[in-house]
PyMOL Python script that loads the backbone (N, CA, C, O; Angstrom):
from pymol import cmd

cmd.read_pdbstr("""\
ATOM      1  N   UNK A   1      11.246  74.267  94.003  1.00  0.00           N
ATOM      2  CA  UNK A   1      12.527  74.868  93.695  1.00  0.00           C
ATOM      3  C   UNK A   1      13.538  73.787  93.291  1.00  0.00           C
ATOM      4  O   UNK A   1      14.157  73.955  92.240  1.00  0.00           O
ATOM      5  N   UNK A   2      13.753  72.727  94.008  1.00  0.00           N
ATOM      6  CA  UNK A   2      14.655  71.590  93.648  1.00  0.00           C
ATOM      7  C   UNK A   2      14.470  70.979  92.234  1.00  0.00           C
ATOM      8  O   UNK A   2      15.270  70.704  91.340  1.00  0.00           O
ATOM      9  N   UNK A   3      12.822  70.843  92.384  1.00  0.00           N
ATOM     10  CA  UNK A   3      12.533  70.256  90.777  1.00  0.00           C
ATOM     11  C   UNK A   3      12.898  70.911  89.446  1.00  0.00           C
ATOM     12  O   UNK A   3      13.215  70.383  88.380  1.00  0.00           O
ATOM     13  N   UNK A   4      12.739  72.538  89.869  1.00  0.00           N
ATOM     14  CA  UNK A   4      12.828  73.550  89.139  1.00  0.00           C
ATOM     15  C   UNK A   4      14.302  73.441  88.704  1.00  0.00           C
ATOM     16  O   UNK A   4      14.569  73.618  87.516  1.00  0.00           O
ATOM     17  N   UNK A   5      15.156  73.196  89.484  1.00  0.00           N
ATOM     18  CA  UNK A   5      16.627  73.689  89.207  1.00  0.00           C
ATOM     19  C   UNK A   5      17.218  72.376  88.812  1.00  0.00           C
ATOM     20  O   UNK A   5      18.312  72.350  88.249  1.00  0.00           O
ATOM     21  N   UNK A   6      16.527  71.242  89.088  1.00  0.00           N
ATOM     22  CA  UNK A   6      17.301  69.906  88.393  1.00  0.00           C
ATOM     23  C   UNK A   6      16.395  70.028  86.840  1.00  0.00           C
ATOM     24  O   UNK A   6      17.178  69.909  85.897  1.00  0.00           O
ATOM     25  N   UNK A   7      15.686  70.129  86.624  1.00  0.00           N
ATOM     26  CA  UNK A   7      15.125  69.911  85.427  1.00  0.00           C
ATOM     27  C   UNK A   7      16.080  71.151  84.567  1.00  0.00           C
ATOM     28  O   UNK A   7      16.294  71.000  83.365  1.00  0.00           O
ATOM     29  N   UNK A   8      16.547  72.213  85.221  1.00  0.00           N
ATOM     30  CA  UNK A   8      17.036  72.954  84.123  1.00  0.00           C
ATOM     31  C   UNK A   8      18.002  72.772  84.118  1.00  0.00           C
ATOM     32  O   UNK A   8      18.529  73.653  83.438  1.00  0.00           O
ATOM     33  N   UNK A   9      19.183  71.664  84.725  1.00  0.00           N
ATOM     34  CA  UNK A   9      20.220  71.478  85.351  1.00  0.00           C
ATOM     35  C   UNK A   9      20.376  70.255  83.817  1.00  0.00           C
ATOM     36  O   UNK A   9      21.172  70.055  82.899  1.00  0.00           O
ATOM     37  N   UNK A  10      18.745  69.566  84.440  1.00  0.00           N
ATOM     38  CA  UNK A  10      18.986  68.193  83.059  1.00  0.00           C
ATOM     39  C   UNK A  10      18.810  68.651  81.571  1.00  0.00           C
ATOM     40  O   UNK A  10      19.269  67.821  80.786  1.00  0.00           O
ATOM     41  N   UNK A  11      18.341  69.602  81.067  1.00  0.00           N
ATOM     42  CA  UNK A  11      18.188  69.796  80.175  1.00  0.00           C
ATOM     43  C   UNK A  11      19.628  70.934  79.612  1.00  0.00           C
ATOM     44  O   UNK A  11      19.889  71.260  78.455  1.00  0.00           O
ATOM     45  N   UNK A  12      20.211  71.252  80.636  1.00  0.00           N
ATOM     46  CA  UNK A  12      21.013  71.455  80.266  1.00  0.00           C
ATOM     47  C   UNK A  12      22.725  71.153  80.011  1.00  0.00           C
ATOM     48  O   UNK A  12      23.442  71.762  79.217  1.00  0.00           O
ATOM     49  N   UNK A  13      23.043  70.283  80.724  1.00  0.00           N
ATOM     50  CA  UNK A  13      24.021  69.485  80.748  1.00  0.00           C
ATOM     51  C   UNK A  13      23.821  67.768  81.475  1.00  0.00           C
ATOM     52  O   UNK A  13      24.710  67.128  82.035  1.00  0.00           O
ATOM     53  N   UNK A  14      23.008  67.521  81.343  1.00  0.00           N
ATOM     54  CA  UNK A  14      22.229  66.087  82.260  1.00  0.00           C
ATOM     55  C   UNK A  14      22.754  66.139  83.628  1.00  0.00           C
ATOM     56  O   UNK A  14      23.643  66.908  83.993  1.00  0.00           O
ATOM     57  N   UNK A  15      21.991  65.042  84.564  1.00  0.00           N
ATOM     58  CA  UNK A  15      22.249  64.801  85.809  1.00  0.00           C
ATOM     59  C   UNK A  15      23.320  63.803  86.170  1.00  0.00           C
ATOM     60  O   UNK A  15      23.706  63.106  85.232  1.00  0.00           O
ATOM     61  N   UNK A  16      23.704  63.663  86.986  1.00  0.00           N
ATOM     62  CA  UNK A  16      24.470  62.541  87.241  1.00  0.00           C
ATOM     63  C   UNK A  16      23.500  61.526  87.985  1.00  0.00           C
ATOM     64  O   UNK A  16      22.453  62.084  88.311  1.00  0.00           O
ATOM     65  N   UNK A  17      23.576  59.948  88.403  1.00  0.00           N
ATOM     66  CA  UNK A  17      22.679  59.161  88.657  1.00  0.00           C
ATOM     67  C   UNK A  17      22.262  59.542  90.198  1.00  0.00           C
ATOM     68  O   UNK A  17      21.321  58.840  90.569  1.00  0.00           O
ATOM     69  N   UNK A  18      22.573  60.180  90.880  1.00  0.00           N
ATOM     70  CA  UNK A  18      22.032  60.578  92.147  1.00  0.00           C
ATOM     71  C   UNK A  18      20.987  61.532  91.839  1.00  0.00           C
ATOM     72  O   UNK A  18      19.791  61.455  92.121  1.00  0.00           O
ATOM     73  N   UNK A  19      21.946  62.927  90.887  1.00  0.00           N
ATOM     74  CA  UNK A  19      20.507  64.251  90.754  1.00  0.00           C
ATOM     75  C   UNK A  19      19.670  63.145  90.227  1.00  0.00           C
ATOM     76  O   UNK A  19      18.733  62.913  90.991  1.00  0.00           O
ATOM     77  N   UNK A  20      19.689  62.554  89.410  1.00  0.00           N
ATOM     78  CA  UNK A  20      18.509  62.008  88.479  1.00  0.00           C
ATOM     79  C   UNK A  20      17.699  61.333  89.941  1.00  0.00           C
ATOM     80  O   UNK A  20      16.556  61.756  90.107  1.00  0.00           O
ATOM     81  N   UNK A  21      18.086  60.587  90.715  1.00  0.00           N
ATOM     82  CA  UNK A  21      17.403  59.641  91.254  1.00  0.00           C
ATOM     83  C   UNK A  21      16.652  60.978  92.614  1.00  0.00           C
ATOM     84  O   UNK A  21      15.724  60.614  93.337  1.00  0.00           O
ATOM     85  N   UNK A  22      17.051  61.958  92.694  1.00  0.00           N
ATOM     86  CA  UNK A  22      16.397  62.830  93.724  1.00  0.00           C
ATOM     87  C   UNK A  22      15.748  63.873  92.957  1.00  0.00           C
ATOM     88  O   UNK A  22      14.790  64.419  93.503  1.00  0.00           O
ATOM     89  N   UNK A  23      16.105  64.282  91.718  1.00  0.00           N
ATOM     90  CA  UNK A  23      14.743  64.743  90.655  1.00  0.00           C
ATOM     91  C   UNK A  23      13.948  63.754  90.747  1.00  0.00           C
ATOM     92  O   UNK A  23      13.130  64.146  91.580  1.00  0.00           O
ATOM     93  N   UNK A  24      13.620  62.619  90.403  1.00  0.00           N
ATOM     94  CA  UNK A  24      12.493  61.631  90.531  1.00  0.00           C
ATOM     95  C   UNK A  24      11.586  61.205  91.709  1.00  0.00           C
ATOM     96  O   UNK A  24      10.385  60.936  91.745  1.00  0.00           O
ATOM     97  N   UNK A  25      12.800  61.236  92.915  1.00  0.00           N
ATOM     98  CA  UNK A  25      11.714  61.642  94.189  1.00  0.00           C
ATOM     99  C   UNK A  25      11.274  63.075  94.753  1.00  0.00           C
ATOM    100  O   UNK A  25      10.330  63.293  95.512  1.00  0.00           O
ATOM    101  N   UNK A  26      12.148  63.978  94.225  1.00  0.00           N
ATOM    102  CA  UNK A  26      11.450  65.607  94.637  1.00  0.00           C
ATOM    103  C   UNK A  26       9.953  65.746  93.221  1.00  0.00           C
ATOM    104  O   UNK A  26       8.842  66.148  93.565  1.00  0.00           O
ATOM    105  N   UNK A  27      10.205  65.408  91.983  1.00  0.00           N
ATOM    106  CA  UNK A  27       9.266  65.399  91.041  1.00  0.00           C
ATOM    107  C   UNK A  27       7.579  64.220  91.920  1.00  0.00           C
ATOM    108  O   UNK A  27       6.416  64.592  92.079  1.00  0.00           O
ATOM    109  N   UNK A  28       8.111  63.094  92.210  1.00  0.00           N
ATOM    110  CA  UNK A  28       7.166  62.193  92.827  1.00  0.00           C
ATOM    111  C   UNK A  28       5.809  63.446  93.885  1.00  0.00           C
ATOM    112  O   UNK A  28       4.605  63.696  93.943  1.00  0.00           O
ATOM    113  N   UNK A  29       7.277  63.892  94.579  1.00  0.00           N
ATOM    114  CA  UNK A  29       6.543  64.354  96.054  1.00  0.00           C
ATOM    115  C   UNK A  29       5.497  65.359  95.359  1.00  0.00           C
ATOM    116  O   UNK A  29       4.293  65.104  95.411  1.00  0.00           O
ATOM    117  N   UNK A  30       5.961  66.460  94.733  1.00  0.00           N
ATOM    118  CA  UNK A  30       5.733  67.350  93.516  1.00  0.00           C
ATOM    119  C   UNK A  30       3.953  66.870  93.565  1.00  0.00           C
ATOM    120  O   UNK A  30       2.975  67.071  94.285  1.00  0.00           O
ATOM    121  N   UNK A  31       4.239  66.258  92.532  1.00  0.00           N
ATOM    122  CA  UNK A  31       2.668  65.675  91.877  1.00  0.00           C
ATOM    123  C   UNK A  31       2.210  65.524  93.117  1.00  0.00           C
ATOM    124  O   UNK A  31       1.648  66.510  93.593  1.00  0.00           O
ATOM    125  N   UNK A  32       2.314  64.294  93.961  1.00  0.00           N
ATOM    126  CA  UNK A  32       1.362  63.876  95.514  1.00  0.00           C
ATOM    127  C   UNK A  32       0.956  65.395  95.849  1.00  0.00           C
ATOM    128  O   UNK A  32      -0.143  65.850  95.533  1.00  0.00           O
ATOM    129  N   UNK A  33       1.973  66.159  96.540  1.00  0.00           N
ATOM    130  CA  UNK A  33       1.140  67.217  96.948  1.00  0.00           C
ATOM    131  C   UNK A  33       0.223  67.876  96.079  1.00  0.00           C
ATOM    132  O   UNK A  33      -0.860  68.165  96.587  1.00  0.00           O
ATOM    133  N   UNK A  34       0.470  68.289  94.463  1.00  0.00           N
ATOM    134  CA  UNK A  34      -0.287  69.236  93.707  1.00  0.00           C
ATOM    135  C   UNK A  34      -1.873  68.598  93.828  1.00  0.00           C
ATOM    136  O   UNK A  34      -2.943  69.182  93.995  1.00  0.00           O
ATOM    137  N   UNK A  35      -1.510  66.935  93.648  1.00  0.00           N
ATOM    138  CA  UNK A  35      -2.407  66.223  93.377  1.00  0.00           C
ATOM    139  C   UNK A  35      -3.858  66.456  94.821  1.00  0.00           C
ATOM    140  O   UNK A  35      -5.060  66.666  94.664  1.00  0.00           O
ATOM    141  N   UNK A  36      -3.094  66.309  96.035  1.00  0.00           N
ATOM    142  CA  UNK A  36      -4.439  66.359  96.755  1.00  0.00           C
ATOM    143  C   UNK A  36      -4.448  67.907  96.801  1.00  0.00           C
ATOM    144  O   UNK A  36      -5.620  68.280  96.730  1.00  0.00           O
ATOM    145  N   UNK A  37      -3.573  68.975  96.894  1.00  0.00           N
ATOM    146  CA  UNK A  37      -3.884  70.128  97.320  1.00  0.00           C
ATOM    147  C   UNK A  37      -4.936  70.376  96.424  1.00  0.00           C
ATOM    148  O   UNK A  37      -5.927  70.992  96.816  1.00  0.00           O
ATOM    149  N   UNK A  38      -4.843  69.968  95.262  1.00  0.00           N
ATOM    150  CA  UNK A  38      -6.008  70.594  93.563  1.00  0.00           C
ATOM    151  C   UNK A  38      -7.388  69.654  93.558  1.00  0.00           C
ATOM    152  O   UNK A  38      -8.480  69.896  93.043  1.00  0.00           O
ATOM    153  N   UNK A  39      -6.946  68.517  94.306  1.00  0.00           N
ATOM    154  CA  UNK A  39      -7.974  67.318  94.355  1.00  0.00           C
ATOM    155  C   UNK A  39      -8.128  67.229  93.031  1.00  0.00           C
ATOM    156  O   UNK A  39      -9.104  67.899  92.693  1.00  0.00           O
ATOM    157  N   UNK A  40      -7.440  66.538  91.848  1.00  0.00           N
ATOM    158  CA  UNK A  40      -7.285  66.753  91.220  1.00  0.00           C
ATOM    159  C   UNK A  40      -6.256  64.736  90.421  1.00  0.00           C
ATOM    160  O   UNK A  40      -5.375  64.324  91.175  1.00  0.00           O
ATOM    161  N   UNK A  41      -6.402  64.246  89.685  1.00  0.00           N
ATOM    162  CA  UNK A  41      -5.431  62.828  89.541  1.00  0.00           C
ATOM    163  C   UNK A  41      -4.114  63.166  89.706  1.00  0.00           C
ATOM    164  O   UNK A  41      -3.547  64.258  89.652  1.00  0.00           O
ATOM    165  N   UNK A  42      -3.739  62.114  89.906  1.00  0.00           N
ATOM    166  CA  UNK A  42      -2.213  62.493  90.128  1.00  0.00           C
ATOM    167  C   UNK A  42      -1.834  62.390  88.277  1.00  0.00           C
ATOM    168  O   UNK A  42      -0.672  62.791  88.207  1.00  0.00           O
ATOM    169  N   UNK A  43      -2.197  62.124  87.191  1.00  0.00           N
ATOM    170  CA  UNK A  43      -1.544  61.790  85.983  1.00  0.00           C
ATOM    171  C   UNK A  43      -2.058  63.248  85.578  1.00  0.00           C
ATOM    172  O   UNK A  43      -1.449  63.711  84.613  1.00  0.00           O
ATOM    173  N   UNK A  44      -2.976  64.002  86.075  1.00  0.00           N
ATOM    174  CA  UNK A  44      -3.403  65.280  85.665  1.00  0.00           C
ATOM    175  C   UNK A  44      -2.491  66.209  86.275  1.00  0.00           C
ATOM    176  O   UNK A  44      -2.070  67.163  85.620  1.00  0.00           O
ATOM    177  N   UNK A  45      -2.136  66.013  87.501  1.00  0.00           N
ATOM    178  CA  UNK A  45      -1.018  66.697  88.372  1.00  0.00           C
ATOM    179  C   UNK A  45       0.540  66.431  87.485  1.00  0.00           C
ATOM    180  O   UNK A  45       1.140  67.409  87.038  1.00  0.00           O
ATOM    181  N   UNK A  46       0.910  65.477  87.363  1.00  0.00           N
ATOM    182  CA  UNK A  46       2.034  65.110  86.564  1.00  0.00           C
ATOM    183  C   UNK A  46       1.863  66.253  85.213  1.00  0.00           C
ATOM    184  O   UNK A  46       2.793  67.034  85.010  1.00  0.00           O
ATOM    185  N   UNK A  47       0.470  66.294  84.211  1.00  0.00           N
ATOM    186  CA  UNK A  47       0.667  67.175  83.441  1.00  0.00           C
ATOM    187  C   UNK A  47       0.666  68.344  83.673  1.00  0.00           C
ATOM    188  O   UNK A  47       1.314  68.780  82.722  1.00  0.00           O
ATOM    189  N   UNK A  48       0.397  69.167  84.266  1.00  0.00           N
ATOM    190  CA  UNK A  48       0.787  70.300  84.953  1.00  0.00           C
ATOM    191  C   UNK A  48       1.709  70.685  85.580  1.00  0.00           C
ATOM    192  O   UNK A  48       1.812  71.893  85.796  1.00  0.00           O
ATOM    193  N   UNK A  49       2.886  69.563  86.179  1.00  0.00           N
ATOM    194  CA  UNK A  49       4.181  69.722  86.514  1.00  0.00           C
ATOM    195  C   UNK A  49       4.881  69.901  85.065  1.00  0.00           C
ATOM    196  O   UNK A  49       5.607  70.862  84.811  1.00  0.00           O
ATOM    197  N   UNK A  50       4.616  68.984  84.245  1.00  0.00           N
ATOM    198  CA  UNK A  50       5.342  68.557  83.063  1.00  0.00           C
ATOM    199  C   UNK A  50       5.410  70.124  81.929  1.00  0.00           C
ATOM    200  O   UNK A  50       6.296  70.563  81.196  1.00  0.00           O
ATOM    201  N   UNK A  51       4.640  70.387  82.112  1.00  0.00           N
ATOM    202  CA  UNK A  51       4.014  71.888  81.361  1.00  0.00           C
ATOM    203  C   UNK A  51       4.486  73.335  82.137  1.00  0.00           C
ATOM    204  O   UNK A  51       4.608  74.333  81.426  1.00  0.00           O
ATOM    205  N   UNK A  52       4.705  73.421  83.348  1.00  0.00           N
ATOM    206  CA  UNK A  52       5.419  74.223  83.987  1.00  0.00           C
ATOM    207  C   UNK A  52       6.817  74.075  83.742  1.00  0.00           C
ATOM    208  O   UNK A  52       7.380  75.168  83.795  1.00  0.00           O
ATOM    209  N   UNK A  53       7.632  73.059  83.476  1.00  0.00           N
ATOM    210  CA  UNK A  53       9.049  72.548  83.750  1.00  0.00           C
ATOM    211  C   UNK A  53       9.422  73.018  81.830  1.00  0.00           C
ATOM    212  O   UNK A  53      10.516  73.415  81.430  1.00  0.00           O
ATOM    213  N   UNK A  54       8.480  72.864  81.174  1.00  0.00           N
ATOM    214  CA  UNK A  54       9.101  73.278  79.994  1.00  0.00           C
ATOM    215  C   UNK A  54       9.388  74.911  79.285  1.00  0.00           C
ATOM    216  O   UNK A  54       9.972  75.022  78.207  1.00  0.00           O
TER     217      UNK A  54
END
""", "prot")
cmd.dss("prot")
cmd.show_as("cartoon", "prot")
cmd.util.cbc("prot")
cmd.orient("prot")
């Protein structure tokens, strides 16, 4: 949900350097979990975040 609402937050009027810096650790955590829950790479997890967010 956090990732969800800063990414549409950034694409729509940008973040300021805090959202940006806690989109980057809520996005981080994001992947880690998708990554072992799917067992699955984390750069494969990243594309599947990346593809949902658009």
């Amino acid at each position: 949900e956090v990732v969800r609402n800063l990414a549409l937050r950034e694409a729509d009027k940008g973040l300021s350097a805090g959202e940006k810096s806690l989109f980057t650790k809520a996005r981080s955590v994001l992947v880690s979990e998708l990554s072992f829950a799917l067992e699955i790479s984390e750069d494969d997890a990243t594309d599947r975040v990346e593809k949902a967010l658009v």
